[in-house]
C-alpha positions in Angstrom: -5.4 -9.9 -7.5 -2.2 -9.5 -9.8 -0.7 -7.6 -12.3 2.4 -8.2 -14.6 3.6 -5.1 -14.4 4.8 -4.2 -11.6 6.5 -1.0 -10.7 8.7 1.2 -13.6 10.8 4.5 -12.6 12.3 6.0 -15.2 15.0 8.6 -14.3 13.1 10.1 -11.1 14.4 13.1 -10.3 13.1 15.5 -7.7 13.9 19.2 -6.6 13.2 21.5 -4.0 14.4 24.9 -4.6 18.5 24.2 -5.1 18.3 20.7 -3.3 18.0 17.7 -5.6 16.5 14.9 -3.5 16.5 12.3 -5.9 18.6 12.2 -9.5 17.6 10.1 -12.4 16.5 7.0 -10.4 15.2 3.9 -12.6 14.0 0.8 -11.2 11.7 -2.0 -11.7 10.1 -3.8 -9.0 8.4 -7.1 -10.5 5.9 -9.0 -9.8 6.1 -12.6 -7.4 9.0 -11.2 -4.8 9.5 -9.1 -2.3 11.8 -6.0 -3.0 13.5 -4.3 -0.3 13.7 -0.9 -0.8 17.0 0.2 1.1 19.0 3.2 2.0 20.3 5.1 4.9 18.0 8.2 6.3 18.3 11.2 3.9 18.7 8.6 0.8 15.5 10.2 -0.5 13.6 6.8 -0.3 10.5 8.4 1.2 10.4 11.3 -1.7 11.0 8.4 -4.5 7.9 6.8 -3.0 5.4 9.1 -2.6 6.2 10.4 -6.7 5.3 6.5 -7.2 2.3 6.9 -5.3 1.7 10.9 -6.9 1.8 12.4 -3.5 4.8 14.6 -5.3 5.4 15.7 -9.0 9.3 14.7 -9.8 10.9 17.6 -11.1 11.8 14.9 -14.2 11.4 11.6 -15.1 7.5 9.2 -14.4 6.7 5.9 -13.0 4.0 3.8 -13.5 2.4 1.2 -11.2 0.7 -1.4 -12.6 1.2 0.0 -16.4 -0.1 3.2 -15.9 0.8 6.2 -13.4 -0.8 6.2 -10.3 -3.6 9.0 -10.6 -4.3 7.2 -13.7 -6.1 4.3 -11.8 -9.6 5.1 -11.1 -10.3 2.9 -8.3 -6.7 3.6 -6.6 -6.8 1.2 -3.2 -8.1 -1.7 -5.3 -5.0 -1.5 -7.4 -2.3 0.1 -5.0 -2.2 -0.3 -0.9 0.3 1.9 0.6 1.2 2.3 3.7 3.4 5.7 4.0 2.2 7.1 7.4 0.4 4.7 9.4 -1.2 7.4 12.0 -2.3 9.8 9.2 -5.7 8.6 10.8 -8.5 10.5 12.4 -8.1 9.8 16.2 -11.8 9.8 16.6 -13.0 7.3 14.5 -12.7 3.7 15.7 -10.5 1.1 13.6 -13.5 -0.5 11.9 -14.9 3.1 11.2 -11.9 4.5 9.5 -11.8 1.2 7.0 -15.5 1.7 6.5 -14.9 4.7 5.4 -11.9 4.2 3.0 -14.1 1.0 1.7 -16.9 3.3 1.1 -15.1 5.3 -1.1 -14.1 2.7 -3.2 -17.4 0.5 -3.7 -15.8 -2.1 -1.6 -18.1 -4.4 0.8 -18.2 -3.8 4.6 -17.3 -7.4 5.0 -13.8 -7.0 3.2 -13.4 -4.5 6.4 -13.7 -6.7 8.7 -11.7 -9.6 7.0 -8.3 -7.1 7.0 -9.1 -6.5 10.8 -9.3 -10.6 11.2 -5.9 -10.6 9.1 -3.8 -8.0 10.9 -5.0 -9.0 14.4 -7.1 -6.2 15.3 -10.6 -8.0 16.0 -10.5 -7.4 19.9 -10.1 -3.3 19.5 -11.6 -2.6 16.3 -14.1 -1.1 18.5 -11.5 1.7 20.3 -11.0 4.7 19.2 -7.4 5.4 17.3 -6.2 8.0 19.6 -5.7 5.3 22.2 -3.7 3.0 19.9 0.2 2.2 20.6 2.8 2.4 17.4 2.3 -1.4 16.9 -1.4 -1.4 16.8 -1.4 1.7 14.1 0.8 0.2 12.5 -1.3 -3.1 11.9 -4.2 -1.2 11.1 -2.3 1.1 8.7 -1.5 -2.7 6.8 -5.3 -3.3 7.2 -6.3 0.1 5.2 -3.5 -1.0 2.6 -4.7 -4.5 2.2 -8.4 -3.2 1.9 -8.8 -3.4 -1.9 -7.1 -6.5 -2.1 -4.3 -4.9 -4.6 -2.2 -6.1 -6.7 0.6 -4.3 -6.0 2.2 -3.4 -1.9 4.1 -0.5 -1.2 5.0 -0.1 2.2 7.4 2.2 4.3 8.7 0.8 7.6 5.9 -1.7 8.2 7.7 -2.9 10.7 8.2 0.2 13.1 6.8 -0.2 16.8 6.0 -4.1 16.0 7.1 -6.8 18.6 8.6 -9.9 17.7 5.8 -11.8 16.9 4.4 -8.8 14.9 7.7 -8.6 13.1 7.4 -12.6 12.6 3.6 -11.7 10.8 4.7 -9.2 9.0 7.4 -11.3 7.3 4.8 -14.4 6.1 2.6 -12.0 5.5 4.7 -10.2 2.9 6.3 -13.6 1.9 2.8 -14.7 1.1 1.2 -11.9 -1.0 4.3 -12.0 -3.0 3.8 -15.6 -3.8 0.1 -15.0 -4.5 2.2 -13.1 -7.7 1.7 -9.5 -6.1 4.1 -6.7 -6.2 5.8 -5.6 -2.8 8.2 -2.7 -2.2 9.2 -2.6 1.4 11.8 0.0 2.8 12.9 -0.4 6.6 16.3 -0.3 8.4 16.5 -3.6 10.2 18.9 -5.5 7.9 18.1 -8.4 9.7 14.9 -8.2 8.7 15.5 -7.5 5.0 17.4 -10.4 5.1 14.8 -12.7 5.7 12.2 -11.3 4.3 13.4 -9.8 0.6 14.5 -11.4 -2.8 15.7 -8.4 -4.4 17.0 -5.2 -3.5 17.1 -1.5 -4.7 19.5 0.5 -2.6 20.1 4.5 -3.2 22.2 6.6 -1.7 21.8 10.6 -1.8 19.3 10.0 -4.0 21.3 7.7 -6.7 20.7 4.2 -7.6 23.4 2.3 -5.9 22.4 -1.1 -6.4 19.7 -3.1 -8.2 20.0 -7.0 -7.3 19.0 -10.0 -5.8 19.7 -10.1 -1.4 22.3 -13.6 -2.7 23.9 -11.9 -5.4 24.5 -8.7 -2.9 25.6 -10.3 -0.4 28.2 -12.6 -2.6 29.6 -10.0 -4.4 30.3 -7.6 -1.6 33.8 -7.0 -0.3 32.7 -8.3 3.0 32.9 -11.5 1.9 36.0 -13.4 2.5 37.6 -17.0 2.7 39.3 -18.1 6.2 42.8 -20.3 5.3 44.4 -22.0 8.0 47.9 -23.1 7.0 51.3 -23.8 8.2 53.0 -21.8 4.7 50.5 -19.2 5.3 52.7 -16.6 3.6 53.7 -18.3 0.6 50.4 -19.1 -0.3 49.4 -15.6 0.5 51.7 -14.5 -2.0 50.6 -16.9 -4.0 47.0 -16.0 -4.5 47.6 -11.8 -4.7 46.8 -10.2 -7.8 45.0 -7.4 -9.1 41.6 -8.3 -7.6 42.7 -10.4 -5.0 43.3 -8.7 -1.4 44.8 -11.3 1.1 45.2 -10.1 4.7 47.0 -12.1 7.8 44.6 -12.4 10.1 46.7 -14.0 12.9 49.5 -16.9 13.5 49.0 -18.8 9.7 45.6 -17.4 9.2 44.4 -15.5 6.4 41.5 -13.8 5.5 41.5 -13.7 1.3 38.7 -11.5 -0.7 38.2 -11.4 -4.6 38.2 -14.8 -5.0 36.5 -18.6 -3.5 37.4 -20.8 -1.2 38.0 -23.7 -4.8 40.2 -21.3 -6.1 42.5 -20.9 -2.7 42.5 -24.7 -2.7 43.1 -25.3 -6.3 45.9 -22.8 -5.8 47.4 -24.7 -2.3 46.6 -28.1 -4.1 48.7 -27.2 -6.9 51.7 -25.7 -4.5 51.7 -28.8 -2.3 50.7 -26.3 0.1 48.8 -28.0 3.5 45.8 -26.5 4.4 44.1 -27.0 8.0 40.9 -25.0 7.6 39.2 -23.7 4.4 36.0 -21.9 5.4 34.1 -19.0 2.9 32.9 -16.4 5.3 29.7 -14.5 4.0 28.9 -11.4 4.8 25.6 -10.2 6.8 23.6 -8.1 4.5 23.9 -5.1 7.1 27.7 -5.2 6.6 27.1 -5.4 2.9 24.6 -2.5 2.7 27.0 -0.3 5.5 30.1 -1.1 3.2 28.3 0.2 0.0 26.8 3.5 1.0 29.2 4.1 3.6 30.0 7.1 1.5 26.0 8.3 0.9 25.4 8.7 4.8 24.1 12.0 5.4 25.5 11.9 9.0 28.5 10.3 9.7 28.7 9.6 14.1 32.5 9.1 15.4 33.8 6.9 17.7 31.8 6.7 21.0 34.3 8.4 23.5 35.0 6.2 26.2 34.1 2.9 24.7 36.8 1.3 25.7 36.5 2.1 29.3 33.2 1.3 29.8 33.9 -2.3 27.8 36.6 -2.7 30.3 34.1 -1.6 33.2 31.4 -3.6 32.1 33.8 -6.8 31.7 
């Protein structure tokens, strides 16, 4: 199932009592990629998604899923799967019962239960009862409830918590693959690495702002992590040379620099044109978790200092 819609928020906001959570957040999350929903702990990315999913009134603003608001949608599961918190489950109930149940409220066929518990690996304990399930194995049947209805559009928070690698590994095809079927995903998590792999586009907040609203490439590009590594022996005159207004060139040792604002054709253009020699040209890209740290450096809620002793126990180790 898809839907060209997506996901619209228009100018989110959210109080409670004097403390605004989220402020005039809009976004659109489109169908046929997967959007990474990113920002660090007290961002207010948990509050923006349950007014999505009309778990909370916003103070201002609406959202729609799908073209219409959440509580609009009749038969909700078989339009939105969410995954929010993965053991809001009875511990009673055995996997396969608590998906009968949810499919029973919806009209949808037994069989479709038993397909999600095929999908998200759960066949050999859809028997057990929830209480005895680990992190991982809530987790994957917290997916299965989501993927139930077979919806068009995914929102998911930290899907990846308490997986192991190859968890992780299904998680990421997985998500990969509903997007391409031309579903809408929304994904928030805190492994970088992750994000990096797994999402095409990005919307970041910080203390409840929109801080960013663009593709993992472009992000990643464009942020001032990014530099160009110049080997040369007139290091400083072609330092001086490329400075400017946007331009930040810093020696990074013995006739190296590190230059940022700018590419690596433009440094060469630049030494070409100088009959400046050059013994190593190389554009250094950022990781997206040294992106994402560099822009909300400022919007952390709780800012740790340097680990006393670090150096010491580097030493020791070494």
């Amino acid at each position: 199932m898809t839907s060209p819609h997506g996901i619209e928020a228009v100018e989110l906001t959210k109080r409670y009592g004097a403390k605004t959570v989220v402020t005039d957040l809009t976004f659109t999350v489109r169908p046929g990629s997967v959007t990474g929903f990113l920002g660090p702990n007290g961002a207010g990315k948990s509050t923006t998604m349950r007014m999505l999913l009309g778990l909370d009134a916003p103070t201002h603003g609406h959202s729609t899923i799908g073209g219409r608001p959440y509580t609009a949608h009749s038969a909700p599961l078989t339009e939105v799967g969410a995954l929010l918190e993965a053991r809001s489950i009875h511990p009673g109930r055995t996997a396969r019962n608590h998906l009968l149940a949810l499919a029973h409220t919806h009209g949808i066929p037994a069989a479709r239960a038993d397909e999600v518990i095929g999908l998200t690996g759960l066949t050999d304990v859809a028997g057990q009862r929830v209480k005895g399930f680990s992190l991982g194995m809530g987790q994957r049947l917290g997916i299965a409830a989501a993927l139930l209805g077979d919806p068009a559009t995914l929102i998911l928070d930290e899907p990846v918590n308490g997986l192991d690698p190859e968890g992780v590994l299904w998680i990421r095809n997985l998500l990969k693959s509903l997007a391409a079927e031309g579903r809408t995903v929304l994904v928030s998590s805190h492994l970088m690495s992750e994000m990096a792999l797994t999402a095409d586009h990005l919307v970041i907040i910080g203390r409840g702002r929109l801080l960013a609203d663009t593709t993992v490439e472009a992000f990643v590009r464009d942020s001032g992590a990014s530099a160009v590594k110049v080997v040369s022996p007139e290091a400083a005159s072609l330092a001086a040379l490329l400075a400017g207004p946007v331009t930040d060139v810093e020696a990074a040792g013995p006739g190296e620099l590190l230059v940022r604002g700018t590419d690596s054709g433009t440094v060469g253009r630049t030494a070409a044109a100088h009959g400046i020699a050059l013994y190593e040209l190389t554009p250094v890209t950022a990781s997206l978790e040294q992106a994402f740290m560099d822009l909300t450096h400022d919007a952390v809620e709780y800012q740790a200092g340097p680990v006393a002793g670090a150096d010491s126990l580097e030493g020791a180790a070494a």
